[in-house]
C-alpha positions as CSV (number, residue, x, y, z in Angstrom):
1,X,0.0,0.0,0.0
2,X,1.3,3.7,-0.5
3,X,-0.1,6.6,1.0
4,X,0.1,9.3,-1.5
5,X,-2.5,13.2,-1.6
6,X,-3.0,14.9,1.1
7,X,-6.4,15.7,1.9
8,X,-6.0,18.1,5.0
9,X,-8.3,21.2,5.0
10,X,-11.2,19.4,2.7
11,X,-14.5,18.6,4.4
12,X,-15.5,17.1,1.0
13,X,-14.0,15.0,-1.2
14,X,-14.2,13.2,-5.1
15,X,-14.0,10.4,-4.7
16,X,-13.9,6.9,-7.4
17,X,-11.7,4.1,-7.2
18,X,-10.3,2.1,-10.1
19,X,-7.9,-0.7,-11.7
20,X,-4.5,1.3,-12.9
21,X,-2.6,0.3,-15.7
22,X,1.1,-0.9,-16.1
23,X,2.8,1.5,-17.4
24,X,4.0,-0.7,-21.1
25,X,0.2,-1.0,-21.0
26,X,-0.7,2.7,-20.5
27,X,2.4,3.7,-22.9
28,X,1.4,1.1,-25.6
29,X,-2.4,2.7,-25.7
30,X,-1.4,6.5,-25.7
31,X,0.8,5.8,-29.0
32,X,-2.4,3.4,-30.6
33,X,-4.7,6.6,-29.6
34,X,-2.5,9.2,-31.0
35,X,-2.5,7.2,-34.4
36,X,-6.2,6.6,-34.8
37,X,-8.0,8.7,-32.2
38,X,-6.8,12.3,-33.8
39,X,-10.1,13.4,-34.1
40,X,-11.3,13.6,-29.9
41,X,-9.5,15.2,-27.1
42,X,-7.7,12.1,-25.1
43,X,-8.7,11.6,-21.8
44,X,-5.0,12.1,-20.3
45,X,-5.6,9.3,-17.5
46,X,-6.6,5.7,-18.1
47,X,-7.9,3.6,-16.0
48,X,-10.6,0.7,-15.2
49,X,-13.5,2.6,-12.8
50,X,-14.7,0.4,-10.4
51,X,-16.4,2.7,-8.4
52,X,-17.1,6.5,-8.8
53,X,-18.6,8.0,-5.4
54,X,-18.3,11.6,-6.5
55,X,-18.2,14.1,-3.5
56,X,-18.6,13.2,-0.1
57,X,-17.6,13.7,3.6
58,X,-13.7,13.4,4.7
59,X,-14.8,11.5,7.5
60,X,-16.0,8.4,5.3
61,X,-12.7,8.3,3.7
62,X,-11.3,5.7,6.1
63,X,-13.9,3.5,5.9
64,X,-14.1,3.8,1.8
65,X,-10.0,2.8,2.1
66,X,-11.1,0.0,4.0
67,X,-13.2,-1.1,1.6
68,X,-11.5,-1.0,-1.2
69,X,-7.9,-2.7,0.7
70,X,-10.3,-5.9,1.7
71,X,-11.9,-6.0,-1.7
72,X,-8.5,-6.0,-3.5
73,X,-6.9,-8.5,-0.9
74,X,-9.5,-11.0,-2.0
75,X,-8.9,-11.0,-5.6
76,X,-7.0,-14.0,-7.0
77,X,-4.8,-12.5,-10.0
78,X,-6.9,-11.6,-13.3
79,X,-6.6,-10.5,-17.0
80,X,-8.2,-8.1,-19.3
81,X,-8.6,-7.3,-22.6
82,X,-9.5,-5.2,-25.2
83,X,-12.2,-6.5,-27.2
84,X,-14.1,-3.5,-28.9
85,X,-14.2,0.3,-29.4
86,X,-17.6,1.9,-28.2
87,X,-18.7,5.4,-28.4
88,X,-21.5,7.1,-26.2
89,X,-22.5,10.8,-26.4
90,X,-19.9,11.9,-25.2
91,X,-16.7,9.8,-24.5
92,X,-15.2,7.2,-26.8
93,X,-13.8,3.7,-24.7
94,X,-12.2,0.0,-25.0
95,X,-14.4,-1.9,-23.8
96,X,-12.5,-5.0,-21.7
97,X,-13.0,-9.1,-22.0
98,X,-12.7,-10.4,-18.2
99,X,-12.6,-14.2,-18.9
100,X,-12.0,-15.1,-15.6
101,X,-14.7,-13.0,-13.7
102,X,-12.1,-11.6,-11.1
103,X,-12.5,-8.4,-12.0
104,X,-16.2,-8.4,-12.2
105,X,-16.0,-10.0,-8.3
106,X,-13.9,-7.5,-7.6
107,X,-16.2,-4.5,-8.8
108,X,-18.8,-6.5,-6.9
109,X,-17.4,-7.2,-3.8
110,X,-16.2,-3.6,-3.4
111,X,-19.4,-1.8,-4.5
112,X,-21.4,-4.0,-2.2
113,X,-19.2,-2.9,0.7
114,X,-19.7,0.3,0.0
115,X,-23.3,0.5,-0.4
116,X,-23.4,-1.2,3.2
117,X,-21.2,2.3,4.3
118,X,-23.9,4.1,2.7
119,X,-21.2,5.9,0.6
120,X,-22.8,4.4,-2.6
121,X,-25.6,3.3,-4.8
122,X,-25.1,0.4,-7.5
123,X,-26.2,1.7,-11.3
124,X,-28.9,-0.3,-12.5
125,X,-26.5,-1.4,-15.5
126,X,-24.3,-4.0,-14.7
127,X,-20.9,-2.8,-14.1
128,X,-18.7,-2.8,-17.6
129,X,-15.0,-3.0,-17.6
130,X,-13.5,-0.6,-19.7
131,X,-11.2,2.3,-20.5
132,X,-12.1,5.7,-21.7
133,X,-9.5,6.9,-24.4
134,X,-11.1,10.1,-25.4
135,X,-13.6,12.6,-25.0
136,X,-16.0,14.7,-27.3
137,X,-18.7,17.5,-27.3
138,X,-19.8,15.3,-31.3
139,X,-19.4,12.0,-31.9
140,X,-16.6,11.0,-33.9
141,X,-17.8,8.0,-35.2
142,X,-14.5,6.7,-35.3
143,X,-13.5,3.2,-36.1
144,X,-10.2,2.3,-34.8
145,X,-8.5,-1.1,-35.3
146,X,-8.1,-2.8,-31.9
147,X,-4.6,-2.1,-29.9
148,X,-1.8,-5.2,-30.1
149,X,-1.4,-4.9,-26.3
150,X,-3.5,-8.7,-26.0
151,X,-4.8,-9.2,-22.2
152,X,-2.7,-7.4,-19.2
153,X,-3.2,-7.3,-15.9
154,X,-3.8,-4.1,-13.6
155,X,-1.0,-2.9,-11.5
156,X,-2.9,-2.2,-8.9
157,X,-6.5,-0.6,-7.4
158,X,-5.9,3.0,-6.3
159,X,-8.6,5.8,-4.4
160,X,-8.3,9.1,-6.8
161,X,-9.2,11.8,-5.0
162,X,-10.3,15.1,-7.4
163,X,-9.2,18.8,-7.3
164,X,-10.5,21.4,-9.6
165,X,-8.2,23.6,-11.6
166,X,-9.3,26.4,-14.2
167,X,-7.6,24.0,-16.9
168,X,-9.9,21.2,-15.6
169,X,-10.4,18.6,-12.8
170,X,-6.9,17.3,-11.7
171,X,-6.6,13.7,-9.7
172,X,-4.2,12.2,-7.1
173,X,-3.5,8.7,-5.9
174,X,-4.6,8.7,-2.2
175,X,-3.7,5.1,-1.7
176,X,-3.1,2.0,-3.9
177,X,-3.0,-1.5,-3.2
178,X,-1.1,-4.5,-5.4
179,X,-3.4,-6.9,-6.3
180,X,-0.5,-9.6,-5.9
181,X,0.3,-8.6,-2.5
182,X,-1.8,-6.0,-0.7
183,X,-0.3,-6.2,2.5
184,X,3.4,-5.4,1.8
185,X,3.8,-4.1,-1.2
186,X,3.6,-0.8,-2.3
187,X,1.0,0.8,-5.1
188,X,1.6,3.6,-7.5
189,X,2.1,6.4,-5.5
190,X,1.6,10.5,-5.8
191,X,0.7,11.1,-9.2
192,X,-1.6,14.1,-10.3
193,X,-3.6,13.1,-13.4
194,X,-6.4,15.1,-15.2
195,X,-9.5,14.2,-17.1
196,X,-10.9,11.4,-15.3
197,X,-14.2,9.7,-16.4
198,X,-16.2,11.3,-14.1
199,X,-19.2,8.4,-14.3
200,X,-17.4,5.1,-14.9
């Protein structure tokens, strides 16, 4: 685990938690989405959402760390995928193949522990794994070939925590976890970020 943003002085926080990438893996898809994707804005930080929470009370912040540690120490290893490009109104994404069902058990377990916080209420979709590459005011209607990264598994599952900046919303790692070994070693650590899928 690493401790990472300091969150002194804020009664309310942004809260979502997600899967990060490793960084041949985050590397390999920012080069694939500047050579077909040149028609959207990129969304500078990629990630798997497993949970977004949006704004709430610095006193649950514990408790939603607790949550997601014992979620993530329960997850056996996992892989993912890209297995399509999908565009809604307004964001273009991979979505992800999750043969095994980890990661779906893990977005389970976790948002389950959190509705029992209160912190949280479930969307009435099931949850989708998969990672926004860029944004748009008008659809693109791009249709990109598929990345060569084949399946890869998350470094880690990290609390962002979100600041707003006149240039837009900014993010830090508050903590991250392995998903190896959650109880000695360390996650990603202080890294501000901007651009983060605010709904999933």
């Amino acid at each position: 685990m690493n401790a990472a943003a300091t969150v002194e002085g804020d009664e309310r926080l942004r809260l979502f938690l997600a899967l990060e990438l490793p960084a041949d893996v985050d590397a390999a898809l920012r080069a694939w989405r500047e050579r077909h994707l040149i028609r959207a804005r990129p969304a500078n930080t990629l990630h798997v959402t497993l949970a977004f929470l949006g704004r709430r009370p610095r006193s649950e912040l514990d408790a939603v760390l607790g949550a997601l540690r014992e979620s993530a120490a329960e997850t056996a290893p996992f892989e993912l995928e890209p297995v399509r490009y999908r565009e809604t109104r307004s964001v273009g994404m991979l979505v992800l193949d999750d043969p095994s069902g980890e990661a779906t058990r893990l977005a389970t377990r976790l948002q389950g522990r959190l509705e029992e916080l209160g912190v949280y209420r479930r969307e009435a979709r099931p949850w989708l794994p998969h990672l926004t590459v860029v944004r748009f005011r008008e659809r693109p209607r791009l249709a990109p070939p598929l990345p060569e990264i084949g399946p890869f598994a998350p470094s880690g599952a990290a609390a962002f925590l979100s600041r707003l900046h006149p240039s837009g919303a900014r993010y830090e790692v508050i903590e991250s976890w392995s998903l190896e070994a959650v109880s000695d070693k360390a996650g990603s650590g202080n890294r501000p970020v901007e651009d983060v899928e605010s709904g999933g």
